[in-house]
Biopython code that builds the backbone (N, CA, C, O; Angstrom):
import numpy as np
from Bio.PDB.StructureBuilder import StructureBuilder

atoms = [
    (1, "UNK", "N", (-24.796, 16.882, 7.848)),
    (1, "UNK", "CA", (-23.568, 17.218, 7.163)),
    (1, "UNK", "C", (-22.796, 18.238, 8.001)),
    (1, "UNK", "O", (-23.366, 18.852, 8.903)),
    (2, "UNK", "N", (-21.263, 18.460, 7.656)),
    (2, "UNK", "CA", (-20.971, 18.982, 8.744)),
    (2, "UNK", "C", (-20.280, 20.251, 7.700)),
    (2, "UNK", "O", (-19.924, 21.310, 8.218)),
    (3, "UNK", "N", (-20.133, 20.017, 6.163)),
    (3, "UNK", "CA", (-19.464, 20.662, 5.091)),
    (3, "UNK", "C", (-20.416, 21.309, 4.682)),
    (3, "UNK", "O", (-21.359, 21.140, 5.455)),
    (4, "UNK", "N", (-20.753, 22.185, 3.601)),
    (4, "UNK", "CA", (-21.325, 22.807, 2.584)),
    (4, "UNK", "C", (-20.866, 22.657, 1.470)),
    (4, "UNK", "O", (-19.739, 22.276, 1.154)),
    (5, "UNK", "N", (-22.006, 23.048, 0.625)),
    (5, "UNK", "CA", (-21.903, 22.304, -0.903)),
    (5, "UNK", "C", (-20.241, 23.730, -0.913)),
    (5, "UNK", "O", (-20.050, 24.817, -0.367)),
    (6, "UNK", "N", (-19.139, 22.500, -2.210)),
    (6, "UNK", "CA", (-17.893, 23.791, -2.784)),
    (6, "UNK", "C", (-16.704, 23.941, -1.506)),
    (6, "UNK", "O", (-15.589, 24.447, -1.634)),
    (7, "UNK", "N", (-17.208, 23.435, -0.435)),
    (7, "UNK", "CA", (-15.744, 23.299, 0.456)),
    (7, "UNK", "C", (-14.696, 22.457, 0.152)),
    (7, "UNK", "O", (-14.686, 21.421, -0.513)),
    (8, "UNK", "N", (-13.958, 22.947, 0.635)),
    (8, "UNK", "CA", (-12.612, 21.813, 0.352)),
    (8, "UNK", "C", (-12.498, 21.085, 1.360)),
    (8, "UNK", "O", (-12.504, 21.485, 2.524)),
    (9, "UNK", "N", (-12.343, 19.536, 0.851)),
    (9, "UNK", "CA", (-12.408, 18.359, 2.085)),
    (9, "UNK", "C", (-10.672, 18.349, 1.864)),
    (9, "UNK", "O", (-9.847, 19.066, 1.299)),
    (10, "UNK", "N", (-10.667, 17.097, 2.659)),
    (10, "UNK", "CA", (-9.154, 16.534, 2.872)),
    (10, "UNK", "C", (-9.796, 15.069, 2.605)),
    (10, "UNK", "O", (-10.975, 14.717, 2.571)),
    (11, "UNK", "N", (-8.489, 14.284, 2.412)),
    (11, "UNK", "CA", (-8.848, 12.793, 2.846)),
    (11, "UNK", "C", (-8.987, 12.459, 4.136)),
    (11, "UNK", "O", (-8.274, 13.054, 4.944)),
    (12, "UNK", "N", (-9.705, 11.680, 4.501)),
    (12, "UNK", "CA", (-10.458, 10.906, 5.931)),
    (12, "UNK", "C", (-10.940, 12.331, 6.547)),
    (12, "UNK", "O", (-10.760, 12.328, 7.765)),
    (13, "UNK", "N", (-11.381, 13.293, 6.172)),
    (13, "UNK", "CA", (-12.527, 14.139, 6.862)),
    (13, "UNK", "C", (-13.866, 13.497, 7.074)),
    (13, "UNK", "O", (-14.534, 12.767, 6.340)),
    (14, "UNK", "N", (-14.060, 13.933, 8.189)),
    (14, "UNK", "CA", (-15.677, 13.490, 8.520)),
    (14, "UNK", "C", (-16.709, 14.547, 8.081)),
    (14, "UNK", "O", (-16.933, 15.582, 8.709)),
    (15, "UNK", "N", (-17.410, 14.117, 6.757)),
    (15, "UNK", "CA", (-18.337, 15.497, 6.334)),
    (15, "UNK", "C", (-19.489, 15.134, 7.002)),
    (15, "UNK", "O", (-20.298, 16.059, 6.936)),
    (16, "UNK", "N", (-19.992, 14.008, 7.733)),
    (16, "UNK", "CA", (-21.421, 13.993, 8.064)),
    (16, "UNK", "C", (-21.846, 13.189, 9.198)),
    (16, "UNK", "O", (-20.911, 12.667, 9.804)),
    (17, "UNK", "N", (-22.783, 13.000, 9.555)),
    (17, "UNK", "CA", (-23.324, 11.750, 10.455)),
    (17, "UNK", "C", (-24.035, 10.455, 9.778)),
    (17, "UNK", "O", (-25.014, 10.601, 9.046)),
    (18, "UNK", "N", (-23.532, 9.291, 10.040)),
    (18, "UNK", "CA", (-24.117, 8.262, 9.347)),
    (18, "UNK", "C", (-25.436, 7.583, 10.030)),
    (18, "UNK", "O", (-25.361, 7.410, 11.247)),
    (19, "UNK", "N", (-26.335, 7.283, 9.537)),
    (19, "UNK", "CA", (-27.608, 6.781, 10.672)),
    (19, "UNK", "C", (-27.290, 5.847, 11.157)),
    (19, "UNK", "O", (-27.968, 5.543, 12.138)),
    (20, "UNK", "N", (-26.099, 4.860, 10.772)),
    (20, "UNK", "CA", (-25.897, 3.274, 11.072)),
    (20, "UNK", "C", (-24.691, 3.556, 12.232)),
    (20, "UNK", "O", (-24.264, 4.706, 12.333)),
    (21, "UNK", "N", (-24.185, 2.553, 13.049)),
    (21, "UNK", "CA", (-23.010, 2.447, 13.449)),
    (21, "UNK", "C", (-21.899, 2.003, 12.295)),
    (21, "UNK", "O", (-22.284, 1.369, 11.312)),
    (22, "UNK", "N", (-20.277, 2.423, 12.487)),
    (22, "UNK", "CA", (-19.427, 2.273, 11.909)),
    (22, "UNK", "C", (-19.522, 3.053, 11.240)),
    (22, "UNK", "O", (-20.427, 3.879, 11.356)),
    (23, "UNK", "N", (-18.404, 3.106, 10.041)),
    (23, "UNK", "CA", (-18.066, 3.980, 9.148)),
    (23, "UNK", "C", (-18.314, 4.000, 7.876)),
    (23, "UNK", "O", (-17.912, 2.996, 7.288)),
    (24, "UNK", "N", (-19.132, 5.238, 6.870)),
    (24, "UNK", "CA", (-19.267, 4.729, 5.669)),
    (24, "UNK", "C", (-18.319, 5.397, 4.758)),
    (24, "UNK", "O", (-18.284, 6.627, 4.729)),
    (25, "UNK", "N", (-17.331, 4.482, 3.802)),
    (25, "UNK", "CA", (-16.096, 5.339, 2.607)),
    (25, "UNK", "C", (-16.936, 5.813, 1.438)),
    (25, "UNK", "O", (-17.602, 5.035, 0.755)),
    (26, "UNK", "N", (-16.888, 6.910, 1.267)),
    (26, "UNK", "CA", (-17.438, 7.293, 0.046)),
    (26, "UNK", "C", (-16.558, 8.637, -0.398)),
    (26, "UNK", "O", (-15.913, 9.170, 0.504)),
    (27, "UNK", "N", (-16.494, 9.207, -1.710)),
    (27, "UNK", "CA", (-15.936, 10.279, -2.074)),
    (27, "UNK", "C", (-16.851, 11.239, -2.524)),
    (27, "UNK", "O", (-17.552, 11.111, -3.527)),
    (28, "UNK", "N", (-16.831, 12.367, -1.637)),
    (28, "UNK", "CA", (-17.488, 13.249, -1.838)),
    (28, "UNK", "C", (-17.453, 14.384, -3.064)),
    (28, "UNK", "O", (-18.200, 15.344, -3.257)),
    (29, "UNK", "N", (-16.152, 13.846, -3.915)),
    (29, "UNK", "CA", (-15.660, 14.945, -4.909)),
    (29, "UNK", "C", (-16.320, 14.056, -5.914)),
    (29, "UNK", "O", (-16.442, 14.508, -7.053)),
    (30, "UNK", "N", (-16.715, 12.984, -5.681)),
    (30, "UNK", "CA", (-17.177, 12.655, -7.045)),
    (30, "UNK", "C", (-18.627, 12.634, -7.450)),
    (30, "UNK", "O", (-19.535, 12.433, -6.643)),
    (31, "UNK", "N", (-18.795, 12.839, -8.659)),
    (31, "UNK", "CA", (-20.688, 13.537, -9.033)),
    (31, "UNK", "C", (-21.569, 11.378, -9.356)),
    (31, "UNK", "O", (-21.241, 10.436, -10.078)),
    (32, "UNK", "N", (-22.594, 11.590, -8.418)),
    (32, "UNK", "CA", (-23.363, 10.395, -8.302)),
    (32, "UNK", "C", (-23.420, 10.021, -9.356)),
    (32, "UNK", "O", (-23.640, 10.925, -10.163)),
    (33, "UNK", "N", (-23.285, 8.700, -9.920)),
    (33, "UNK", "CA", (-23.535, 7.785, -11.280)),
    (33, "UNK", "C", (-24.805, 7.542, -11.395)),
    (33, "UNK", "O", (-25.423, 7.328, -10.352)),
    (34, "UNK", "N", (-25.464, 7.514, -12.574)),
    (34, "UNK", "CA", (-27.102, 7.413, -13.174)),
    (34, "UNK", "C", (-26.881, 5.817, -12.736)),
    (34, "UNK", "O", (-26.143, 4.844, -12.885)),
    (35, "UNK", "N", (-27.953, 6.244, -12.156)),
    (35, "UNK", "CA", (-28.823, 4.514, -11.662)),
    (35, "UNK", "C", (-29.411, 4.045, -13.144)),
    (35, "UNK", "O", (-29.746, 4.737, -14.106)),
    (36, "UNK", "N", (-29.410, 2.736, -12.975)),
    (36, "UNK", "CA", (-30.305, 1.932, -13.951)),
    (36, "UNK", "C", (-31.455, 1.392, -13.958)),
    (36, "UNK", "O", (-31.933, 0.682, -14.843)),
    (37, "UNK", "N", (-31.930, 1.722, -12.959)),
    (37, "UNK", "CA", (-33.309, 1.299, -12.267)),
    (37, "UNK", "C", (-34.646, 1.868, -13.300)),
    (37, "UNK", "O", (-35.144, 2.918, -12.895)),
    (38, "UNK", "N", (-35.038, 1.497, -14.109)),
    (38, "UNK", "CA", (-35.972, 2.341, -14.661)),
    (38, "UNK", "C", (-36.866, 2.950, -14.456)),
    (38, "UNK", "O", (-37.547, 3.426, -15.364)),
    (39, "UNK", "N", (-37.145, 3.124, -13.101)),
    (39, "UNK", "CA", (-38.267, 4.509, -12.701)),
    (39, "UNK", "C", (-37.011, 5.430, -11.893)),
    (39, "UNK", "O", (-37.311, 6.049, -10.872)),
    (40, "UNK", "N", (-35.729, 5.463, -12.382)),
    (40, "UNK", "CA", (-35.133, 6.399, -11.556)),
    (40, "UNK", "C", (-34.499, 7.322, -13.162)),
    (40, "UNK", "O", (-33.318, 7.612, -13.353)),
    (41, "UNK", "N", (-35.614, 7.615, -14.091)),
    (41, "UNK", "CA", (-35.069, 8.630, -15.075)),
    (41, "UNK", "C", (-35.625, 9.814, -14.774)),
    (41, "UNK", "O", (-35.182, 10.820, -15.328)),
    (42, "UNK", "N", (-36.797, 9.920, -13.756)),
    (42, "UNK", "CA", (-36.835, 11.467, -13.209)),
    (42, "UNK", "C", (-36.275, 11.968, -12.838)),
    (42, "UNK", "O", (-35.696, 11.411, -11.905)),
    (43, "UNK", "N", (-35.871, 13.351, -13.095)),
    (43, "UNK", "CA", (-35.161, 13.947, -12.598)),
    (43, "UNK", "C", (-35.211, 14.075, -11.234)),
    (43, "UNK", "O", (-36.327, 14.250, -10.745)),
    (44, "UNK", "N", (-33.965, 14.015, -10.284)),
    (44, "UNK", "CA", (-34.563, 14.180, -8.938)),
    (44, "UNK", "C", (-33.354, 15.706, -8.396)),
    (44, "UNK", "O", (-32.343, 16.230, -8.864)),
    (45, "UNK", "N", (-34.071, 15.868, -7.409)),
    (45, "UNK", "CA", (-33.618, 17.424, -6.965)),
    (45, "UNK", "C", (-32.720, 17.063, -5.264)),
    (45, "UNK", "O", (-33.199, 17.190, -4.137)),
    (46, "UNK", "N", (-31.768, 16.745, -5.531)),
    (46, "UNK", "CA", (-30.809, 16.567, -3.733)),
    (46, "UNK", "C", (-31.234, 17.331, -3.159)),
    (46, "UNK", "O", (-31.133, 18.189, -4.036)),
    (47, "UNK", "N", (-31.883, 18.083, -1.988)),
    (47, "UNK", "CA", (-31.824, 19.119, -1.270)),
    (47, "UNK", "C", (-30.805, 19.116, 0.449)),
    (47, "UNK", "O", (-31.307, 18.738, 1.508)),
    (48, "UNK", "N", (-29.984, 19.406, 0.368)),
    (48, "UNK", "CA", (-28.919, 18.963, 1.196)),
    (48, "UNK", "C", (-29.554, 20.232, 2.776)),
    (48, "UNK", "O", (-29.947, 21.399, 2.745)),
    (49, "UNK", "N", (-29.383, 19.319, 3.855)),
    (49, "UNK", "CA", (-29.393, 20.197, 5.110)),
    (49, "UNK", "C", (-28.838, 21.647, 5.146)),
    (49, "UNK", "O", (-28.571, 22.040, 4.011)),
    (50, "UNK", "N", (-28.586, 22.567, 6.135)),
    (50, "UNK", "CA", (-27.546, 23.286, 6.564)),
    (50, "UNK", "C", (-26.544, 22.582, 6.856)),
    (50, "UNK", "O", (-26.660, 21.412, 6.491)),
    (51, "UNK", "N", (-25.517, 22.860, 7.421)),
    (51, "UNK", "CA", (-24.616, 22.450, 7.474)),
    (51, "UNK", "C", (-24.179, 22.390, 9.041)),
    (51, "UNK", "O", (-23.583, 23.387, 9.449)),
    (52, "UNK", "N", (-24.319, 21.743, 9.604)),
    (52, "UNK", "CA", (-24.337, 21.938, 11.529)),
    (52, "UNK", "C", (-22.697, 22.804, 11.779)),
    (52, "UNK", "O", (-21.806, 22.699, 10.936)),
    (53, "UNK", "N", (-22.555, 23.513, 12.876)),
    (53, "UNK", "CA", (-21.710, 24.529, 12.953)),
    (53, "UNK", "C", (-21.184, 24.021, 14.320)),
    (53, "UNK", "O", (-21.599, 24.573, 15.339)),
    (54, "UNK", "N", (-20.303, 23.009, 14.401)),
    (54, "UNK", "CA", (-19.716, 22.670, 15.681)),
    (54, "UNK", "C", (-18.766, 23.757, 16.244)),
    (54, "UNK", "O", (-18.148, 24.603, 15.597)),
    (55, "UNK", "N", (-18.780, 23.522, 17.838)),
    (55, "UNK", "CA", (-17.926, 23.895, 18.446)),
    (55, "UNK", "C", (-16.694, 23.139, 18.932)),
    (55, "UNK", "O", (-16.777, 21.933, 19.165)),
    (56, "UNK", "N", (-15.730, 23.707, 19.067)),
    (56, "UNK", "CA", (-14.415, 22.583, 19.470)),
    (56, "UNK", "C", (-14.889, 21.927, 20.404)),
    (56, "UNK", "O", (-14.514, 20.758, 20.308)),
    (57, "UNK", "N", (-15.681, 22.137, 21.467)),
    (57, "UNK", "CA", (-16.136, 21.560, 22.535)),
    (57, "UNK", "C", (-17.388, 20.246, 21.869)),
    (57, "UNK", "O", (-17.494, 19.069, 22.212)),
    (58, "UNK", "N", (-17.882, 20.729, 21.232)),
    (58, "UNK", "CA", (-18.975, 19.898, 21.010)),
    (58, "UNK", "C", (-18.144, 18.532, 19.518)),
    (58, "UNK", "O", (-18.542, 17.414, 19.188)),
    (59, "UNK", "N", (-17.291, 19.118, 19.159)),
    (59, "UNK", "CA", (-16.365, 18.007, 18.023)),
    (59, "UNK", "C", (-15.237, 17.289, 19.083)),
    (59, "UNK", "O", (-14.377, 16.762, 18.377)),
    (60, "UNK", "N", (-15.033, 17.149, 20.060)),
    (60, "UNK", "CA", (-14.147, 17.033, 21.004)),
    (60, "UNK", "C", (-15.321, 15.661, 21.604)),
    (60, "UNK", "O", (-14.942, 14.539, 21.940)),
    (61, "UNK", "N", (-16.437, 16.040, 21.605)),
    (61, "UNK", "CA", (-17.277, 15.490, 22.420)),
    (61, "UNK", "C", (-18.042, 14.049, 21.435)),
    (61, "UNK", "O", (-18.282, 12.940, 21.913)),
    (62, "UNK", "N", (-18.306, 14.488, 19.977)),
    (62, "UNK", "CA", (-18.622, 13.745, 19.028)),
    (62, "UNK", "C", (-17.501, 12.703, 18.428)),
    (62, "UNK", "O", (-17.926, 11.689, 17.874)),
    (63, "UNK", "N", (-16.207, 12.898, 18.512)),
    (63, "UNK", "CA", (-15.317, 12.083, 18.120)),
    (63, "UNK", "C", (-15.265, 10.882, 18.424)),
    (63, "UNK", "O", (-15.607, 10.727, 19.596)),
    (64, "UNK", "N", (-14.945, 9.771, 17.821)),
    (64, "UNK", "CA", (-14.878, 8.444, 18.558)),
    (64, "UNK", "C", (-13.186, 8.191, 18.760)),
    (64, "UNK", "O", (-12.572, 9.223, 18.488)),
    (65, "UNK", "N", (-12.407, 7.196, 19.122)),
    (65, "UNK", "CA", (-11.682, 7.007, 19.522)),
    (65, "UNK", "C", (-10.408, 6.629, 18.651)),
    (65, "UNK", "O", (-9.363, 6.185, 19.125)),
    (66, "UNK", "N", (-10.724, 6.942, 16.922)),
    (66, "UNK", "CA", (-9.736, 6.462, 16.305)),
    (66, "UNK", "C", (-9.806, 7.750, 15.693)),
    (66, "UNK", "O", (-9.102, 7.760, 14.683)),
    (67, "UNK", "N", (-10.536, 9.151, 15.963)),
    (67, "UNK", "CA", (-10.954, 10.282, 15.083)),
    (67, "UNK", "C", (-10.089, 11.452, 15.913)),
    (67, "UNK", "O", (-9.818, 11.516, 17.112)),
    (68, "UNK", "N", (-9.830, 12.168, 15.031)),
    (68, "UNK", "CA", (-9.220, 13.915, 15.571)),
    (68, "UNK", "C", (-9.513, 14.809, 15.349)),
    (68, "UNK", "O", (-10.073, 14.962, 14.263)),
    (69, "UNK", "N", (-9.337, 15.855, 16.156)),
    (69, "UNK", "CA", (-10.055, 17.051, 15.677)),
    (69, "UNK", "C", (-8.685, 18.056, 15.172)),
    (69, "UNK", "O", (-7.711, 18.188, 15.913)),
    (70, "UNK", "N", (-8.772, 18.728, 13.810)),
    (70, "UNK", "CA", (-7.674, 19.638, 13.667)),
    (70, "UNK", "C", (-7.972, 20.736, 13.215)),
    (70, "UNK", "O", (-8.614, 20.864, 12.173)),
    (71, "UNK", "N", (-7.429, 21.988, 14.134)),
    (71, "UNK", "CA", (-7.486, 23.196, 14.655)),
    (71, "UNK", "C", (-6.360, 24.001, 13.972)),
    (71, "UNK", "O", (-5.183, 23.734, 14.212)),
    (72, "UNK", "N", (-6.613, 24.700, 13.369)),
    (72, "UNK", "CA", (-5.637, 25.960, 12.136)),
    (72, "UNK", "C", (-6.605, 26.825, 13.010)),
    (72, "UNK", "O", (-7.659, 26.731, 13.639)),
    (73, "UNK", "N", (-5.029, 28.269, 12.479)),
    (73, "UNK", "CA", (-6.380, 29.331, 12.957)),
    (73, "UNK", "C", (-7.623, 29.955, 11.732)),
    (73, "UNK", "O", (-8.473, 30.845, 11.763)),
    (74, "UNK", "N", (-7.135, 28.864, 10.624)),
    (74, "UNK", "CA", (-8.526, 29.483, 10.160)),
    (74, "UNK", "C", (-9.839, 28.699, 9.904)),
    (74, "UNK", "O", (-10.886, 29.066, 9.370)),
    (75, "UNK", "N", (-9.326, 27.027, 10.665)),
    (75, "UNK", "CA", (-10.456, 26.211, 10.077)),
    (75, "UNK", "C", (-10.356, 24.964, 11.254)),
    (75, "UNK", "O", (-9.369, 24.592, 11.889)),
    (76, "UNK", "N", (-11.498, 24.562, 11.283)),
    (76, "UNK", "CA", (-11.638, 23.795, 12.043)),
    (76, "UNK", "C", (-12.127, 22.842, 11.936)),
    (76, "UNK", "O", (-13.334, 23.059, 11.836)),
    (77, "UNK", "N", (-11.775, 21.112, 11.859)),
    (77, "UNK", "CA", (-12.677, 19.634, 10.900)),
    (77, "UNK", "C", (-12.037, 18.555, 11.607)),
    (77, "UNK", "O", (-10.927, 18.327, 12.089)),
    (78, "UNK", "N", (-13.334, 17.878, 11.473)),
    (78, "UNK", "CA", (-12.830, 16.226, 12.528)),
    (78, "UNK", "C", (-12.028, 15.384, 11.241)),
    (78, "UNK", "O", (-11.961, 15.733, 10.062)),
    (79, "UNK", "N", (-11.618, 14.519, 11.702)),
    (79, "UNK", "CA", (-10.735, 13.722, 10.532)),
    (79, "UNK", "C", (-10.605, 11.919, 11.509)),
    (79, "UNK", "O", (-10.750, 11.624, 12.696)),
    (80, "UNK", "N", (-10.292, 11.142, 10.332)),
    (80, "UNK", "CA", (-9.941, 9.569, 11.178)),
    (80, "UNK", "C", (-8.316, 10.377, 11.252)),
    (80, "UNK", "O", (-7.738, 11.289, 10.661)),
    (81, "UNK", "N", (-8.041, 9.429, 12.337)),
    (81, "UNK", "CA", (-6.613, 8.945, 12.585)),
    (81, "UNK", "C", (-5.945, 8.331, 11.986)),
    (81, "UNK", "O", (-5.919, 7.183, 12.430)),
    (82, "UNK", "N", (-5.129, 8.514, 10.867)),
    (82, "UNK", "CA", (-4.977, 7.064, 9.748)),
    (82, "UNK", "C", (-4.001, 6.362, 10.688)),
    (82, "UNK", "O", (-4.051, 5.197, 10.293)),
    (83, "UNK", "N", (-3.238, 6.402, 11.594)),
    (83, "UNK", "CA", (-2.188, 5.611, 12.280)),
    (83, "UNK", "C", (-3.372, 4.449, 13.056)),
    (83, "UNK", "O", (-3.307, 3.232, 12.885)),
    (84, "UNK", "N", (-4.274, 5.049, 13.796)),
    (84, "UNK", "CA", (-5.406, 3.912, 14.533)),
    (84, "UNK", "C", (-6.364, 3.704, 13.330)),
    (84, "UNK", "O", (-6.668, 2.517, 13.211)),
    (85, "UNK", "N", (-6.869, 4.438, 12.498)),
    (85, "UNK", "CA", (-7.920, 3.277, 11.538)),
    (85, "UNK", "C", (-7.375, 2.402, 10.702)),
    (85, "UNK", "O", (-8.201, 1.630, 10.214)),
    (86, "UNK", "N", (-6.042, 2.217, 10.295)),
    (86, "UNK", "CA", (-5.450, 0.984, 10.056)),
    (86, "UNK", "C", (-5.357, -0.558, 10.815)),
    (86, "UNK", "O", (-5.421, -1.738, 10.470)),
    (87, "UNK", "N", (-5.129, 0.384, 12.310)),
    (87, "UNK", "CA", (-5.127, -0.949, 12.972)),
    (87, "UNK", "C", (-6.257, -1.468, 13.453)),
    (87, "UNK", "O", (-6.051, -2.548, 14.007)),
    (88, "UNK", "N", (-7.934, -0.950, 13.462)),
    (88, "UNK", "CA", (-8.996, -1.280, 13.302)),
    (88, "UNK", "C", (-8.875, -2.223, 12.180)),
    (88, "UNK", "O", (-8.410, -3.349, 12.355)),
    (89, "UNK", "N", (-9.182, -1.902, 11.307)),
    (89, "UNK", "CA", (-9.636, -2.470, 10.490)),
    (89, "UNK", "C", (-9.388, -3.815, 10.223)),
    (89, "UNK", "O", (-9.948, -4.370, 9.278)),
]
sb = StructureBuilder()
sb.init_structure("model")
sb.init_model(0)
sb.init_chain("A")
sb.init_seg("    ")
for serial, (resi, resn, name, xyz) in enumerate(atoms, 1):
    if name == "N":
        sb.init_residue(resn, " ", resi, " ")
    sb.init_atom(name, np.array(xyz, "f"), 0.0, 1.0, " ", f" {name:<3s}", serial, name[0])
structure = sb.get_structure()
């Protein structure tokens, strides 16, 4: 993950690393829906990573080719390109 739990995202921020190639859409503001699976009524406990602490150099370096990096002076987060991930897709 690249956020901590209570940050404020944007739309098309990149909060994490996916294990697969390509991209996965999901919304991070929204709270997981109860499965129906019936051995999934235990309670279960998320325990989420730290949160990896890039450098501009090292988010510069992780980006792929439709992604940006944007730099405020008080914050710093990779994001898609919505002008090129349209025309992917």
């Amino acid at each position: 993950m690249f956020i901590g739990p209570g940050a404020e995202v944007y739309k098309g921020q990149l909060v994490g690393i996916h294990q697969r190639p390509g991209d996965l859409l999901f919304n991070v503001c929204k709270k997981k829906t109860a499965a129906t699976n019936v051995r999934s009524h235990k309670e279960q406990t998320v325990v989420l990573d730290i949160p990896l602490d890039y450098s501009l150099d090292d988010c510069i370096e992780y980006i792929q080719e439709d992604e940006l990096v944007d730099v405020t002076p008080s914050s710093m987060y990779m994001c898609k390109n919505a002008k090129l991930a349209k025309k992917t897709r």
